[in-house]
N, C-alpha and C positions, 0 to 999 in steps of 0.2 A: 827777757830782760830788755830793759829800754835804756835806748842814751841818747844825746844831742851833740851835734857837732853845729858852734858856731860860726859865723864872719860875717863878711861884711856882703862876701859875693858880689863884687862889685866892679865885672861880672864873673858870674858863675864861669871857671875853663876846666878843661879834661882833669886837671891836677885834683880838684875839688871832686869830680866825678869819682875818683879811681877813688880816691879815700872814701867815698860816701857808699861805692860799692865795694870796699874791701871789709868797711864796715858793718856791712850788712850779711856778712857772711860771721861775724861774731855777736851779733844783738839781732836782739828780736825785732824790735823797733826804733827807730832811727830819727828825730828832730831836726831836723836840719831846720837852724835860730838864724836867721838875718837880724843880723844886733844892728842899733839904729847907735850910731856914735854923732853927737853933738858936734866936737870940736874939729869931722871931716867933711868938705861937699863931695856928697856922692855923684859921683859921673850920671849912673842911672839910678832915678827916681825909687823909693822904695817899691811900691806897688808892683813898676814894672819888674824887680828883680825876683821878686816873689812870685809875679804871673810868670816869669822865665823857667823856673827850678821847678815851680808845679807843673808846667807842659814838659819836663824833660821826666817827671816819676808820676805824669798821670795815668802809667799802669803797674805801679807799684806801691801795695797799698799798707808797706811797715815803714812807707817814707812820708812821711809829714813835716809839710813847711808852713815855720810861723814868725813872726819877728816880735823881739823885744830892744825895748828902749831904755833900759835899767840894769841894775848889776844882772851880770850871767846868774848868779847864785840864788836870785831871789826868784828868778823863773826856774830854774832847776825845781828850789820847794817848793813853787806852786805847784808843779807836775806829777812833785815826786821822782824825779829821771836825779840817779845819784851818780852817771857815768859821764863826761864831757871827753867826747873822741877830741882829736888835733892833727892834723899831720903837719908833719917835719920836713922839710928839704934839704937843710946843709944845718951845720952847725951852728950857725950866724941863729938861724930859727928859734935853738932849742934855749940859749937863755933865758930870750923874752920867754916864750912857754911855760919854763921851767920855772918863771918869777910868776906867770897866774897862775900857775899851778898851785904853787905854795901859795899865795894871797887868796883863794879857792878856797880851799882843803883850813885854812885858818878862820877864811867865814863860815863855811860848812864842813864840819871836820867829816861828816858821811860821803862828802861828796870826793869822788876818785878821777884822775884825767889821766887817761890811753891816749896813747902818741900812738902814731903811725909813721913807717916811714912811706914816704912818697913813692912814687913809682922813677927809676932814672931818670926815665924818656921826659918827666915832668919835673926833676927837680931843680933846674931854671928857671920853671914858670912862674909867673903873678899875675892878679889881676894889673897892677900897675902897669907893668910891662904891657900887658894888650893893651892898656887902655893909651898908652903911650905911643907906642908900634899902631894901634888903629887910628888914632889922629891924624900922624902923618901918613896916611892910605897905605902901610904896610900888607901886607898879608897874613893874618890872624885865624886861618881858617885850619890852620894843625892844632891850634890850641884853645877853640871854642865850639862846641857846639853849633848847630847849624842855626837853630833861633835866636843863637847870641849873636853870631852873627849878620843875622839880619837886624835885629835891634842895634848893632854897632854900624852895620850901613845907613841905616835910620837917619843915625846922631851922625857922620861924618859924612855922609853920601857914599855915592859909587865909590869912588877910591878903593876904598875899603875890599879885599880881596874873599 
């Protein structure tokens, strides 16, 4: 069985990780969709977010990354993938979720969305947050990956921890 877990990943941190490997202990194969949303600038470049996700599952091969720029639902039926994973943090989360969920499920009534809950130790975490905390050369390195990492020294220079 195959599903996709959207965002924006932008960037990809451990929070996204843990959901994408608890996920994969329930599906066969796994989509990981960098949705391209119009109305945000993204920090990192699409391309590069995509080169980042693919060097962190390029030895895992029920993980495929791809991005869309259109409703979540109309790449779903292209695919055929009728499962959309999500993880959860706090409760603040699960409204929004729970409003595309239903707006989902009423475009494609086949289509089903599994929540996850987060891992504790992550459920503070956002991309925004890093990408806020690594501007001003915080220390961001409990919460990204180490190629994030470096593509966040990149953009901000040394600072950056």
């Amino acid at each position: 069985m195959k599903a996709m877990y959207p965002g924006s990943f932008d960037p990809i941190t451990y929070g996204h990780l843990d959901v994408i490997q608890r996920a994969l202990k329930i599906f066969d194969e796994l989509w990981v969709v960098v949705m391209v949303n119009p109305k945000k600038k993204p920090l990192l470049p699409l391309e590069r977010r995509l080169e980042l996700i693919r060097e962190l599952f390029e030895n895992e091969p029920r993980v495929h990354v791809d991005n869309h720029d259109g409703l979540l639902v109309e790449y779903a039926k292209n695919r055929n993938i009728k499962i959309i994973v999500r993880g959860l943090r706090a409760v603040t989360d699960f409204q929004y979720e729970l409003e595309m969920a239903i707006a989902n499920k009423h475009l494609w009534p086949e289509l089903e969305t599994v929540f996850l809950m987060t891992d504790e130790r992550y459920s503070f975490l956002s991309s925004s947050l890093v990408r806020e905390v690594a501007s001003m050369g915080g220390d961001v390195s409990r919460w990204v990956p180490a190629n994030v990492l470096e593509a966040l020294k990149e953009l901000y220079g040394k600072g950056v921890l």
